[in-house]
C-alpha positions in Angstrom: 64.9 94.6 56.6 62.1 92.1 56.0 62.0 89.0 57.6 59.7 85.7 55.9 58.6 83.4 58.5 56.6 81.1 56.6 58.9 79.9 54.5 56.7 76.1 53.2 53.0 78.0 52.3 52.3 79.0 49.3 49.9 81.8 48.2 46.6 80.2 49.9 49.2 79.7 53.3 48.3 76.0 52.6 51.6 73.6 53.7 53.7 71.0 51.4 55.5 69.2 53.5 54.5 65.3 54.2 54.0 64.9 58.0 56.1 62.1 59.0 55.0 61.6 62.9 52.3 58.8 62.1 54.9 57.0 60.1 57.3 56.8 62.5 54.8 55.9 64.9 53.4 53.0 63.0 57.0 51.7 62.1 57.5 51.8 66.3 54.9 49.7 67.0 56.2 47.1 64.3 59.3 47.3 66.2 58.3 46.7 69.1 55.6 43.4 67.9 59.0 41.8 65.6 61.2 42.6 68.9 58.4 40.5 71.7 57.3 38.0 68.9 60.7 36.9 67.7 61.9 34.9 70.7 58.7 33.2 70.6 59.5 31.6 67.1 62.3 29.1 68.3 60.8 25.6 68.5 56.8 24.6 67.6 57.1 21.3 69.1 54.2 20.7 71.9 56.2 19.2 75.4 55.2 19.0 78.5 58.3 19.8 80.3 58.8 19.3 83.9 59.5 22.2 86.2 63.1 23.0 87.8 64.2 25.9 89.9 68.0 25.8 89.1 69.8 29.3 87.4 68.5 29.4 83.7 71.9 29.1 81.3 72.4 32.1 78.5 71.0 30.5 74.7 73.4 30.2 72.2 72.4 31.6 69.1 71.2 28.7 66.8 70.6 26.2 69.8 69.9 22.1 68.4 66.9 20.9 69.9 66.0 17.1 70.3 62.6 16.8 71.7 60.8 13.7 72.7 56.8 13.9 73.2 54.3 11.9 75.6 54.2 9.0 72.3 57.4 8.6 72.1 57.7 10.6 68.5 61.1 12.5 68.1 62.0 15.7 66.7 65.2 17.8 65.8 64.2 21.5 65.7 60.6 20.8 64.3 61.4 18.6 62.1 60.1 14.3 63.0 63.0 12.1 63.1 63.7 8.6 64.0 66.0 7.0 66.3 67.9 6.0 63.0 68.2 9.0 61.3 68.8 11.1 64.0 72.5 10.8 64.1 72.4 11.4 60.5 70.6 14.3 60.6 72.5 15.9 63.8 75.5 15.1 61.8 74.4 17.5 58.5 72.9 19.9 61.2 75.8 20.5 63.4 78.3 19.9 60.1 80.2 17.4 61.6 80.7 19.4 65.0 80.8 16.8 68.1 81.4 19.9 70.5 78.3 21.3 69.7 75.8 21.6 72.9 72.5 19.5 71.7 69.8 20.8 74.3 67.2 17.8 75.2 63.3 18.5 75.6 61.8 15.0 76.5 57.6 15.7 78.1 57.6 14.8 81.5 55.9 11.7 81.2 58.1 10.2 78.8 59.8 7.1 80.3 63.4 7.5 81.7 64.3 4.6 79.6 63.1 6.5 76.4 65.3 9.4 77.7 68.4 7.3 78.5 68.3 5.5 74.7 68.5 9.1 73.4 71.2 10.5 75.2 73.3 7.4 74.7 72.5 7.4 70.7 73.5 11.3 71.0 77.0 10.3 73.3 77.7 7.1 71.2 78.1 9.3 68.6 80.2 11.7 70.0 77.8 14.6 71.5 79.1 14.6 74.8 77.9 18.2 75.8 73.8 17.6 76.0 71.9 20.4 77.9 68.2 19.2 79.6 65.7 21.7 79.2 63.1 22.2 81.8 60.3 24.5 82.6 61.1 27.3 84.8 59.2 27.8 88.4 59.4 30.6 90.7 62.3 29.6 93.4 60.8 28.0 96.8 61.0 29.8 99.5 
């Protein structure tokens, strides 16, 4: 009864099977850069928001953004609007969708007046359910 043990050499005792380990190491690492960098690709818009220390809210998954910077430019996602066209553009955004949560970035030393004209073009036309987004800070104590 003879028993082979070294079933993958040949003659020379030399191996020919691909070592896998590195790939699957490398692909691990990708994994893991895709899984930290990808909530860090929502919205490239520069605000200076102001801090708050209320319960963060889940995301949905495709959240609207309307940000407002310090001069007064406006954006939807990343893309410059005006107060004219923003309706417009929500509208072909959202398809049509009133009930559809539109969450506000405005920098913090924007004007509340600035702030109030937006939200009442955005409830005017019928987005009633606006979320404020603000910095997060660690809870006083």
């Amino acid at each position: 009864m003879a028993m082979r043990l070294n079933e993958n050499l040949d003659d020379n005792g030399e191996m020919h099977e691909i070592n896998v380990t590195p790939f699957i190491d490398v692909m691990l690492v990708l994994l893991i850069i895709f899984m930290v960098a990808a909530p860090l690709a929502t919205v490239d818009v520069k605000v200076n928001l102001p801090a708050s220390t209320s319960q963060p809210q889940p995301r949905p998954e495709k959240p609207i953004y309307v940000s407002v910077k310090a001069d007064k430019s406006m954006f939807l996602g990343n893309e410059p609007i005006t107060e004219e066209t923003m309706i417009a553009q929500l509208d072909a955004l959202t398809e049509g969708k009133k009930d559809t949560t539109v969450f506000f970035r405005a920098d913090k030393t924007v004007d509340y007046e600035t702030m109030m004209k937006v939200m009442d073009t955005l409830h005017q036309a019928g987005y009633l359910k606006i979320g404020l987004v603000g910095q997060e800070t660690a809870k006083a104590k």
